[in-house]
C-alpha positions as a Python dict, from the first residue, in 0.01 Angstrom:
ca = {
    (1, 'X'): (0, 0, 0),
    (2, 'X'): (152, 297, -32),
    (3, 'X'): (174, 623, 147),
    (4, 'X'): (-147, 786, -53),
    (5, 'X'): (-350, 534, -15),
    (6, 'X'): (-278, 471, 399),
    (7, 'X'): (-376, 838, 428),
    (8, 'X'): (-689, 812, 209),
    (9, 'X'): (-838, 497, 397),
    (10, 'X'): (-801, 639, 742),
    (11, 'X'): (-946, 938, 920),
    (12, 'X'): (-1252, 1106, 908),
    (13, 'X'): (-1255, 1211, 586),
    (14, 'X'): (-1304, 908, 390),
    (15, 'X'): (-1603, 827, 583),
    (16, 'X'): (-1762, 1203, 544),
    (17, 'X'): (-1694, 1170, 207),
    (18, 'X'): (-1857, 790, 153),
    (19, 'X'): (-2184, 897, 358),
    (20, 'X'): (-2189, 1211, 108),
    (21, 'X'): (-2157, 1019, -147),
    (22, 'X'): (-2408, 746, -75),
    (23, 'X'): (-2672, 1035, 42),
    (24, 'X'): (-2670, 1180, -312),
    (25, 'X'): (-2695, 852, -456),
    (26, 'X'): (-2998, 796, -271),
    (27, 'X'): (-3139, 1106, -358),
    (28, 'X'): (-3099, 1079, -690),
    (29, 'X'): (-3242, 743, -733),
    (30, 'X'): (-3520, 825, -521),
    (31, 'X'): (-3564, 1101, -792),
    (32, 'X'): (-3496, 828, -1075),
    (33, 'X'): (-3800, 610, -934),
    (34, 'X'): (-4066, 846, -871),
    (35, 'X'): (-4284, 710, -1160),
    (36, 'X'): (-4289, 325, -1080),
    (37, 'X'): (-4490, 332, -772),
    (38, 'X'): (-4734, 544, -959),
    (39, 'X'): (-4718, 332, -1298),
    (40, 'X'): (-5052, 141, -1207),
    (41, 'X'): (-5279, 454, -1071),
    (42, 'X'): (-5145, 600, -1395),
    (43, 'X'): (-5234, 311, -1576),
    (44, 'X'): (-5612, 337, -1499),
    (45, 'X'): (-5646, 704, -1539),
    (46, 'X'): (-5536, 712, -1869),
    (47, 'X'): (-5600, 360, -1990),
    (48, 'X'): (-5254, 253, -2095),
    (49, 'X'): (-5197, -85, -2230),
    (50, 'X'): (-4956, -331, -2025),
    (51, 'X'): (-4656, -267, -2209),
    (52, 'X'): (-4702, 137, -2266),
    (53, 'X'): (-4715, 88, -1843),
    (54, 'X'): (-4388, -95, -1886),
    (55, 'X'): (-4229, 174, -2085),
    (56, 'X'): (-4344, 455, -1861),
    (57, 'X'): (-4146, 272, -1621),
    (58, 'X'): (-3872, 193, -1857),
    (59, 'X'): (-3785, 537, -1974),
    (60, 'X'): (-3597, 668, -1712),
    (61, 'X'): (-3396, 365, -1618),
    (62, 'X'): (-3272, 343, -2030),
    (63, 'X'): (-3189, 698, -2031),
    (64, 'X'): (-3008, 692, -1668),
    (65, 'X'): (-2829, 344, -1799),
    (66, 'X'): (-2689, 481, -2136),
    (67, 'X'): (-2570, 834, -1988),
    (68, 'X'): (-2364, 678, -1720),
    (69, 'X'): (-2107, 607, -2032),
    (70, 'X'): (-2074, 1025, -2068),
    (71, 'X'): (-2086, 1093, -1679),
    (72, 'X'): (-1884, 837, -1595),
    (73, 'X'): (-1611, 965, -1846),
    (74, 'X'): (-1689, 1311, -1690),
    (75, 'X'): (-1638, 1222, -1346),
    (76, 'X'): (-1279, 1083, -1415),
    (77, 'X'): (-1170, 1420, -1599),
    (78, 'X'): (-1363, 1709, -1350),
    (79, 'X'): (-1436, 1471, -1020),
    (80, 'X'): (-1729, 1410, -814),
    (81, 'X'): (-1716, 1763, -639),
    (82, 'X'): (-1855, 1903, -958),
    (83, 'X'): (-2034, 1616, -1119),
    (84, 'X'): (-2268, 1553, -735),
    (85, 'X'): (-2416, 1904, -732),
    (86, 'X'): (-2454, 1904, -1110),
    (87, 'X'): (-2610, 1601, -1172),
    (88, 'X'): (-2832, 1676, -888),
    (89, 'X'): (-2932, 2062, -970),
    (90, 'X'): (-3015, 1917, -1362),
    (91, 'X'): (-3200, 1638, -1201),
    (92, 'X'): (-3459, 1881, -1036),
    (93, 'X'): (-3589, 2042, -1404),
    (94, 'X'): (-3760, 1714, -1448),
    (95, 'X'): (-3868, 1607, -1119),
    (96, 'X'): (-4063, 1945, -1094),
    (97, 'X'): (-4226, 1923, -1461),
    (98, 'X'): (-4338, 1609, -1400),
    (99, 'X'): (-4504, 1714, -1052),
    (100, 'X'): (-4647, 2060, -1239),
    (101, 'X'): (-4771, 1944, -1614),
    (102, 'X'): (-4606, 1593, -1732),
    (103, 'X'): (-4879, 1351, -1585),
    (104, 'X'): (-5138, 1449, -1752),
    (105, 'X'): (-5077, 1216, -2119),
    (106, 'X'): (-4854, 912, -2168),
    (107, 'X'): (-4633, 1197, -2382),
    (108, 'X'): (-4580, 1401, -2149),
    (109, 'X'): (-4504, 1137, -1913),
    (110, 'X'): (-4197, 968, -2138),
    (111, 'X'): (-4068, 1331, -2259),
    (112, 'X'): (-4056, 1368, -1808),
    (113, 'X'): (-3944, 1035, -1762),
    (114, 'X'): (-3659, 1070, -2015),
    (115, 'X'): (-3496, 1391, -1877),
    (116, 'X'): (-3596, 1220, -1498),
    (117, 'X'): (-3278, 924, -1629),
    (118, 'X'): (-3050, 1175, -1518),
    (119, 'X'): (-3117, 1108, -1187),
    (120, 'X'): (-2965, 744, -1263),
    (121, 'X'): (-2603, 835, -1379),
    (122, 'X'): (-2517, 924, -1009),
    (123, 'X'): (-2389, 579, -985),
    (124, 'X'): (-2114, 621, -1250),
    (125, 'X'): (-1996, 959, -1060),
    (126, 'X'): (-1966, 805, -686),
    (127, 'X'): (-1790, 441, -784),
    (128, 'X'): (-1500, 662, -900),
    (129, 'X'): (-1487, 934, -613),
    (130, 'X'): (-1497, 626, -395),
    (131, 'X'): (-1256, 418, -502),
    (132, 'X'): (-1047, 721, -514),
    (133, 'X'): (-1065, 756, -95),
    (134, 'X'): (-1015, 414, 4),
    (135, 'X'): (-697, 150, -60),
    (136, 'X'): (-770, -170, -246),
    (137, 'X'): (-836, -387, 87),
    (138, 'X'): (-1149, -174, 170),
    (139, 'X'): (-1275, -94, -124),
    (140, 'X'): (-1559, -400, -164),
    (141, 'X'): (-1696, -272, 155),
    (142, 'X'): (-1635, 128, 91),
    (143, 'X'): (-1862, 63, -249),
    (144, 'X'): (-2109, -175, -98),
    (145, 'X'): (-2210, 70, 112),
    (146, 'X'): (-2230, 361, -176),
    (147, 'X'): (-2455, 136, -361),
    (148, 'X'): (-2688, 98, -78),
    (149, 'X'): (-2776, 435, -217),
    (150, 'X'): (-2982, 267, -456),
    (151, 'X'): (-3229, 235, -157),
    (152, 'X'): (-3327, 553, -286),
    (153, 'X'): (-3578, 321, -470),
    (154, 'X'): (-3718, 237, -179),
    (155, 'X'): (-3772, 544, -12),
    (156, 'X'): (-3998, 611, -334),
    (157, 'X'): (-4188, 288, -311),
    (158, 'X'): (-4291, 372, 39),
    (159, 'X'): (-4343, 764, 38),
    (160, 'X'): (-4479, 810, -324),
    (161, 'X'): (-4831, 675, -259),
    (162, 'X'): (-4926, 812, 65),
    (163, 'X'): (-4800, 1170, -12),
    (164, 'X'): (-5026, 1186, -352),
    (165, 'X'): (-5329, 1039, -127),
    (166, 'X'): (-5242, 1294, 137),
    (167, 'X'): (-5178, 1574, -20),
    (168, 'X'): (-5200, 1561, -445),
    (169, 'X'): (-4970, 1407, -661),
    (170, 'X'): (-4751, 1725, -724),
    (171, 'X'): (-4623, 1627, -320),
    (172, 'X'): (-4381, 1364, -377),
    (173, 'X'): (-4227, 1595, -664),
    (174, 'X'): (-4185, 1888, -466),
    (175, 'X'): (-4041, 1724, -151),
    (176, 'X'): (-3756, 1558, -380),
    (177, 'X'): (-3692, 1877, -582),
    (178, 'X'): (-3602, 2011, -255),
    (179, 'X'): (-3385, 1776, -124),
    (180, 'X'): (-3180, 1772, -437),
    (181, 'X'): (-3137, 2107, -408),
    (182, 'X'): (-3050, 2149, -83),
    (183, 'X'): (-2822, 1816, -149),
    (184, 'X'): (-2633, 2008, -443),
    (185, 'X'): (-2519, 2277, -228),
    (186, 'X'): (-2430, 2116, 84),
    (187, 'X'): (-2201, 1837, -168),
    (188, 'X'): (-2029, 2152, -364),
    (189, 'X'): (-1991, 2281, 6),
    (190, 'X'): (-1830, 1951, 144),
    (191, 'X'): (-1688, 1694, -115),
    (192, 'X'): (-1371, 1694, -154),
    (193, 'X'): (-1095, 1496, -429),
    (194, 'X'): (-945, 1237, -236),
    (195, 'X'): (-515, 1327, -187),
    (196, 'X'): (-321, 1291, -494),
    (197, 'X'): (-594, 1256, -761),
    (198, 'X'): (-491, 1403, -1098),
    (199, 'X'): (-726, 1400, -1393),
    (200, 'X'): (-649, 1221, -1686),
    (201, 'X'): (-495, 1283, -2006),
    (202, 'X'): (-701, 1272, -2322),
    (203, 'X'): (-1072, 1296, -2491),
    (204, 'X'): (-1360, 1193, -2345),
    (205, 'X'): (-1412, 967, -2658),
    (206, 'X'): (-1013, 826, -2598),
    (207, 'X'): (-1067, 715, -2234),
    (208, 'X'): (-1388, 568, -2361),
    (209, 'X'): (-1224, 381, -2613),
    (210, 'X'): (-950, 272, -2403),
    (211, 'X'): (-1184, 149, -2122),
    (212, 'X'): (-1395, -49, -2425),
    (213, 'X'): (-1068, -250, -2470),
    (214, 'X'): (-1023, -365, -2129),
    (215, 'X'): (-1156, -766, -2068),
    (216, 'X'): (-1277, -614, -1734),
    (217, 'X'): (-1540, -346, -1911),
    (218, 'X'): (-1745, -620, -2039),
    (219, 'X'): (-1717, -907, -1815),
    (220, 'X'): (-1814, -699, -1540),
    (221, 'X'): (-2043, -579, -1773),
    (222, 'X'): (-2248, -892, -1879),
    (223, 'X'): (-2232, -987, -1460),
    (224, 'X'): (-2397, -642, -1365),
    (225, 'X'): (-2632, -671, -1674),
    (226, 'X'): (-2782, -949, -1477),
    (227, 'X'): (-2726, -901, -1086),
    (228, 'X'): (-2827, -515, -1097),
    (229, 'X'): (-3015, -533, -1397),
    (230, 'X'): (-3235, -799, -1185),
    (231, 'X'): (-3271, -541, -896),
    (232, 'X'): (-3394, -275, -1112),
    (233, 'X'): (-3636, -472, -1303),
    (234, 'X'): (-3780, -608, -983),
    (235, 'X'): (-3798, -260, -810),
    (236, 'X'): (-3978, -54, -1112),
    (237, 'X'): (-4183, -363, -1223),
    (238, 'X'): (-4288, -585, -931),
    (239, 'X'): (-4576, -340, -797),
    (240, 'X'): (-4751, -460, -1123),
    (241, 'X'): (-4646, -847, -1151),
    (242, 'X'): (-4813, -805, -777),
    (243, 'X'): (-5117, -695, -845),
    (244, 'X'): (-5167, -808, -1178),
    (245, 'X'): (-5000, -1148, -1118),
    (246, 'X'): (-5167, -1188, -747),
    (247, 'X'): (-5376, -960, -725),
    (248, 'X'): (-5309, -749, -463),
    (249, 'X'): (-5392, -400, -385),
    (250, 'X'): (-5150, -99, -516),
    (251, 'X'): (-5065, -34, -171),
    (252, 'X'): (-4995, -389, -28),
    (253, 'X'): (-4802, -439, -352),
    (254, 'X'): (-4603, -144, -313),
    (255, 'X'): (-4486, -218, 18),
    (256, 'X'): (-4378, -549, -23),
    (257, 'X'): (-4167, -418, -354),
    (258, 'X'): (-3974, -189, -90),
    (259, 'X'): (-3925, -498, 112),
    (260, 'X'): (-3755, -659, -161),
    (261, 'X'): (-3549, -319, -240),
    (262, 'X'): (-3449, -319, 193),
    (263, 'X'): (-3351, -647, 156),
    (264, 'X'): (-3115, -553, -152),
    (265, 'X'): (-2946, -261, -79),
    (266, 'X'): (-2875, -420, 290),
    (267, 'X'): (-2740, -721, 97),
    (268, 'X'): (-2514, -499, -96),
    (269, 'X'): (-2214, -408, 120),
    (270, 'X'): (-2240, -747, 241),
    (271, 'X'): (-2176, -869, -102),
    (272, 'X'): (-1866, -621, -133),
    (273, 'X'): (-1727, -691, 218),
    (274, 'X'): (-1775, -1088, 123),
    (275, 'X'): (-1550, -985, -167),
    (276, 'X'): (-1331, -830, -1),
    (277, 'X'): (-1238, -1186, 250),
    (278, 'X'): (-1316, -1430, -14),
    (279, 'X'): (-1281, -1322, -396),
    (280, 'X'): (-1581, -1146, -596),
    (281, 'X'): (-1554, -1395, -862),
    (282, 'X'): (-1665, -1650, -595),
    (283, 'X'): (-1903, -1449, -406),
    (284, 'X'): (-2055, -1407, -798),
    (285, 'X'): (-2080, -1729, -871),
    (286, 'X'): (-2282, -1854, -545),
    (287, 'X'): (-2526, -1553, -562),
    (288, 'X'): (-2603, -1619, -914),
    (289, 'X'): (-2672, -1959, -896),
    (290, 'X'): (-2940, -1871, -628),
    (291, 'X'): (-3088, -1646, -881),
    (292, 'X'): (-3201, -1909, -1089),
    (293, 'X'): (-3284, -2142, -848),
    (294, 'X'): (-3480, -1854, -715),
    (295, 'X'): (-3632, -1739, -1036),
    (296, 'X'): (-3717, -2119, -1163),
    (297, 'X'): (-3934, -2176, -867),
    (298, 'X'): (-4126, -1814, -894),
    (299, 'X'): (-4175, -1906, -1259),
    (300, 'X'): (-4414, -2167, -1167),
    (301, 'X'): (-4616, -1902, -994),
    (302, 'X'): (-4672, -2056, -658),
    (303, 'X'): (-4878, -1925, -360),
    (304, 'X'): (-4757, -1589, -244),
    (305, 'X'): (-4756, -1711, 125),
    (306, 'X'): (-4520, -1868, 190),
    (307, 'X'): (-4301, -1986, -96),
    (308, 'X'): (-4362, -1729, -344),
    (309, 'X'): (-4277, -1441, -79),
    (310, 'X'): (-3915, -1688, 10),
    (311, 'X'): (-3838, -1729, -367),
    (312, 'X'): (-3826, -1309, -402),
    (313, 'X'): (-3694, -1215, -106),
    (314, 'X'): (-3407, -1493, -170),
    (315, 'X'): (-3325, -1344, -502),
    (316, 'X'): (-3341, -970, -370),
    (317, 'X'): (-3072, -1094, -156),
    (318, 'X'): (-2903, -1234, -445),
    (319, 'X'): (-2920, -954, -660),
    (320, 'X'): (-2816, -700, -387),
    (321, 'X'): (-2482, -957, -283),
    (322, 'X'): (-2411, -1016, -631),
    (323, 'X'): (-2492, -618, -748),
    (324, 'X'): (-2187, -528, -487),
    (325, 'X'): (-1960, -819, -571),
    (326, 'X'): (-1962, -710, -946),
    (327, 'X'): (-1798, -340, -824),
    (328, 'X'): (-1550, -518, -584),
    (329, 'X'): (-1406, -651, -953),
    (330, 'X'): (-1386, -327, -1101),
    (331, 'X'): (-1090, -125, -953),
    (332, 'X'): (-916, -434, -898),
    (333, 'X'): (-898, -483, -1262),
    (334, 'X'): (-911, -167, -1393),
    (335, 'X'): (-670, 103, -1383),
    (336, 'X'): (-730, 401, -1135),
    (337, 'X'): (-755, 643, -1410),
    (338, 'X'): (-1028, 432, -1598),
    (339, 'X'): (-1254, 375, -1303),
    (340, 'X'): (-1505, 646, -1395),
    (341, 'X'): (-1508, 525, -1780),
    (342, 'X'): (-1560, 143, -1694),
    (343, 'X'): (-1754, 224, -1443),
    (344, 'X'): (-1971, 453, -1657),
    (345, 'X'): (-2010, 137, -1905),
    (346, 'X'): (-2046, -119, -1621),
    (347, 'X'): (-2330, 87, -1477),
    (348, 'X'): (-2538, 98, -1803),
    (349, 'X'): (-2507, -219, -1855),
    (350, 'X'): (-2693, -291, -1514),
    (351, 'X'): (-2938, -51, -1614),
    (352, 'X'): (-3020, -169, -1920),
    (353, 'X'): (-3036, -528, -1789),
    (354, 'X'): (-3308, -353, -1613),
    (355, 'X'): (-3475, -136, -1867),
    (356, 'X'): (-3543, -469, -2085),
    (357, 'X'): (-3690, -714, -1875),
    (358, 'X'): (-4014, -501, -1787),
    (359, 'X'): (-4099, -469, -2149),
    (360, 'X'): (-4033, -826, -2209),
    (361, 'X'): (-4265, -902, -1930),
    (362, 'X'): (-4499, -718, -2020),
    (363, 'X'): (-4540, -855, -2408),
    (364, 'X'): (-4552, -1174, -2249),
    (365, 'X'): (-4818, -1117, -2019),
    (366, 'X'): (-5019, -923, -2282),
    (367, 'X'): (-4929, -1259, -2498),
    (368, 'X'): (-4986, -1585, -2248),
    (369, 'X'): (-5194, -1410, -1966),
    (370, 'X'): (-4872, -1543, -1725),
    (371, 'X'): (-4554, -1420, -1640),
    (372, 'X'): (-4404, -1747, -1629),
    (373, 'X'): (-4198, -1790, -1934),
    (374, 'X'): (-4079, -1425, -1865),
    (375, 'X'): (-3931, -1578, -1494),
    (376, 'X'): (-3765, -1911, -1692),
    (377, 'X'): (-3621, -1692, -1901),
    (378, 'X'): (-3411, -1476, -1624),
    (379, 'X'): (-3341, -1840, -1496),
    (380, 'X'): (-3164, -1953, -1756),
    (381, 'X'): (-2939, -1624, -1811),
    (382, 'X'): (-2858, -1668, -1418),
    (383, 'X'): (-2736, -2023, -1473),
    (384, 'X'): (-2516, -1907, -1790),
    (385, 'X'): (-2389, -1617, -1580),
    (386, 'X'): (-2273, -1869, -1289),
    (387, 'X'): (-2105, -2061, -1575),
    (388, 'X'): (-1915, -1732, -1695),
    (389, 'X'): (-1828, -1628, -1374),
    (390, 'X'): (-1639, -1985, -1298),
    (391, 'X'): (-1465, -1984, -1627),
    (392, 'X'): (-1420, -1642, -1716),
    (393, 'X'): (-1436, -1411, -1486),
    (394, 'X'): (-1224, -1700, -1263),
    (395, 'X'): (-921, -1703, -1502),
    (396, 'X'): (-888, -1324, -1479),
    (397, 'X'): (-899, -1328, -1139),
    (398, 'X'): (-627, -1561, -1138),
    (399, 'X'): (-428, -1388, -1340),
    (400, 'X'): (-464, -1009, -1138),
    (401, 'X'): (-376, -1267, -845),
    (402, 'X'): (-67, -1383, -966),
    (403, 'X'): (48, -1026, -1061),
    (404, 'X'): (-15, -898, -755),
    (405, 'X'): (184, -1167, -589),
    (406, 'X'): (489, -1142, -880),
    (407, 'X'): (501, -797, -776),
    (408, 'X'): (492, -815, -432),
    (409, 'X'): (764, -1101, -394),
}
């Protein structure tokens, strides 16, 4: 370890500067999943079909997946001291149209939700600014607990409803405008670089490129495609496989969606600490086979109580371990001064593992009547990604191993 990175993992600072982090990652994806809980009311108000409800809820998370590529480049060359508060002041523009005029037509609703994807590149600006404050023993943990930010989702699922049946449906909206702006100042006020950070040489377009030839990019990649693509789906789309699936009642459905978020984001520093004893390549591969045992017994659609409820709270463990394993991988394989770019890559992967699965579920409800083939189908891409992970994703693991020990000796 050397003398930079002793000073950045100890102190006060690093920790200030995680919990900043992680607060305007929940923010901002509390921002980013305003419209979920909402999809069904929205639904019946303006008679959507099942898959223009899946795409209301799909908008955001494609457009927050695909421009973590740009921010992620971004945060490598100006830092997260600028890129926080920005991200977070451009996310409040949507957030407040949405609240004021964009829920009254399914237009309006995907021109809001599209600009609301902002919200979702925070991710690609804190794995960076993390990394940067913590040496390579602590980092699993140090990002597990970041991406508990993503909790932000939950904080939706349970406020969203009962401030629009307390109060109107401009409520939710308003609050969160608020507390992104008050967030954007108070980050610009208090993050700091972490000690001996220098920006990188280059384009934007040649740090992409050079992060798009790294095995890394797209291993971790097609892992995170899956394990946080999973969490996402689940968290803007299981409100409606609840109710239209079981039955239930928006609320009811709503709540037990943020019980399968809680579970998650708790499960994610666990995954990245688990990484950090034992090897993310093998904390990967257990978590993902549970996946598809998980998803091949939901497929069969048993009774909510008790097996059904075990099968999706098992996963959302799953998902959440395997979501913080995947980033454990990522500065250990990449090079410090490409962390924002993979990262930026890595993340919209994830997202767009998330933005696809909704709309596939949906055509297959509107289709069959049953989401079953839609739940086989996330089975079977678990099981292949358990395969990858022990043969892939393994050998390179090996080999950073054996590097690490070369130099060392």
């Amino acid at each position: 370890m050397t003398t930079g990175e002793s000073r950045r993992g100890t102190g006060r600072r690093p920790a200030v500067m995680l919990a900043m982090a992680t607060a305007g990652f929940a923010l901002n994806f509390w921002a980013w999943a305003l419209l979920s809980p909402l999809a069904p009311r929205l639904k019946d108000a303006l008679g959507l079909t099942a898959f223009q409800q899946a795409l209301l809820v799909a908008v955001p998370v494609l457009v927050g997946s695909v421009g973590r590529i740009p921010v992620g480049a971004l945060t490598d060359r100006f830092g997260g001291r600028v890129m926080f508060p920005l991200v977070s002041a451009a996310t409040i523009v949507p957030v407040l149209y949405l609240g004021a005029l964009g829920h009254s037509s399914l237009a309006a609703l995907l021109v809001g939700g599209f600009f609301l994807g902002i919200g979702g590149t925070a991710f690609a600006i804190g794995v960076p600014f993390v990394t940067a404050w913590f040496p390579p023993e602590r980092r699993g943990l140090a990002l597990g607990v970041f991406g508990a930010g993503m909790g932000g989702t939950a904080i939706s699922a349970l406020t969203t409803v009962p401030l629009v049946d307390s109060f109107g449906t401009a409520t939710p909206f308003a609050v969160t405008a608020v507390l992104l702006a008050l967030y954007a100042v108070l980050a610009y006020a208090v993050l700091r670089e972490a000690p001996g950070r220098t920006a990188p040489a280059g384009t934007m377009a040649g740090r992409l490129k050079g992060a798009a030839r790294l095995g890394i990019t797209w291993q971790a990649s097609a892992l995170y495609a899956v394990a946080f693509g999973g969490y996402v789906a689940f968290s803007v789309y299981l409100p409606t496989y609840l109710r239209t699936g079981y039955g239930l009642e928006q609320a009811d459905a709503a709540n037990r969606m943020a019980g399968f978020v809680v579970l998650a984001v708790l499960m994610r520093p666990m995954g990245g600490w688990l990484s950090d004893r034992f090897g993310g390549d093998r904390v990967l591969a257990l978590v993902l086979g549970i996946v598809a045992v998980g998803a091949t017994v939901a497929a069969f659609t048993p009774p909510l109580m008790p097996l059904g409820t075990i099968a999706f709270l098992t996963m959302a463990a799953a998902l959440g371990a395997g979501s913080g394993a995947v980033f454990a991988l990522v500065p250990l394989l990449a090079p410090a001064d490409r962390v924002g770019s993979v990262t930026g890559v890595v993340g919209a992967a994830g997202g767009l593992g998330g933005f696809v699965p909704p709309l596939v579920m949906g055509v297959i409800y509107g289709s069959t009547g049953s989401y079953g083939l839609g739940l086989a189908l996330l089975a079977v891409v678990a099981a292949a990604s358990t395969l990858f992970t022990v043969t892939v994703v393994r050998r390179a693991m090996r080999a950073h191993r054996a590097a690490v020990v070369s130099v060392t000796a």
